[in-house]
N, C-alpha and C positions, 0 to 999 in steps of 0.2 A: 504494500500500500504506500501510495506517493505519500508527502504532504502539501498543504497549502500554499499556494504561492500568491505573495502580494506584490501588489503592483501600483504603480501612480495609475489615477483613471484619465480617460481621455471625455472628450465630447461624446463619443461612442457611446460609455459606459452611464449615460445620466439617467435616461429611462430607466434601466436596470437596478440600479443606485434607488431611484426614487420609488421604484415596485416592493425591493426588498427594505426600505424606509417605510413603506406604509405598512408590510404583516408584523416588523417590528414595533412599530409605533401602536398597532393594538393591542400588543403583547405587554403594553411596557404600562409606567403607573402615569402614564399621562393620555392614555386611551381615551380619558377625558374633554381633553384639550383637540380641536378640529386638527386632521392632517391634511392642511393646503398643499395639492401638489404643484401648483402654480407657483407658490414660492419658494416649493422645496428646487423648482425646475430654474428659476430666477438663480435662486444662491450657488446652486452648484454650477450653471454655465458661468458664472462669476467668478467661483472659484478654479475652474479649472484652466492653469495655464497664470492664474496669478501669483503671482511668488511670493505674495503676502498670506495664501492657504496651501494646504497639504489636502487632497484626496487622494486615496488608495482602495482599493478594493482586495481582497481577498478570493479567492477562487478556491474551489476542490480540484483536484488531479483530474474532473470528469468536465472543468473549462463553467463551472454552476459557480455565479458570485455566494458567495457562502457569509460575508460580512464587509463592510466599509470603514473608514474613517475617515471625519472631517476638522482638520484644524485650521485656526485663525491664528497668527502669528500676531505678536502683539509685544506692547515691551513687558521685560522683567515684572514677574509680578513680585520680588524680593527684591527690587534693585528699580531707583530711577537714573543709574547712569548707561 
């Protein structure tokens, strides 16, 4: 058995990203809270390719996104120089 391979995502990958954003987002304790996929689709073509965010995507050995992550780069949160 492989393991997972992660990768930066592309433009490609958003749809994707935003499909497995929403059976997680029901999952999670904010089920609550509406999941706008129009804005989940705004942020991520924003983020990708900006080098002020990190997406990635995670895949199984069978090419299935299996999980993502999104960061905003930002300054020191223990430092203002």
């Amino acid at each position: 058995m492989r393991g997972m391979r992660v990768r930066f995502a592309g433009a490609e990958d958003v749809e994707s990203v935003i499909d497995l954003g929403a059976r997680m987002h029901a999952l999670s304790r904010f089920e609550c809270v509406g999941y706008e996929r129009a804005k989940v689709r705004r942020v991520l073509h924003h983020a990708v390719g900006n080098p002020a965010y990190m997406l990635a995507v995670a895949e199984a050995s069978d090419g299935v996104m299996a999980g993502f992550h999104l960061a905003n780069m930002d300054r020191y949160f223990f430092s203002d120089s």
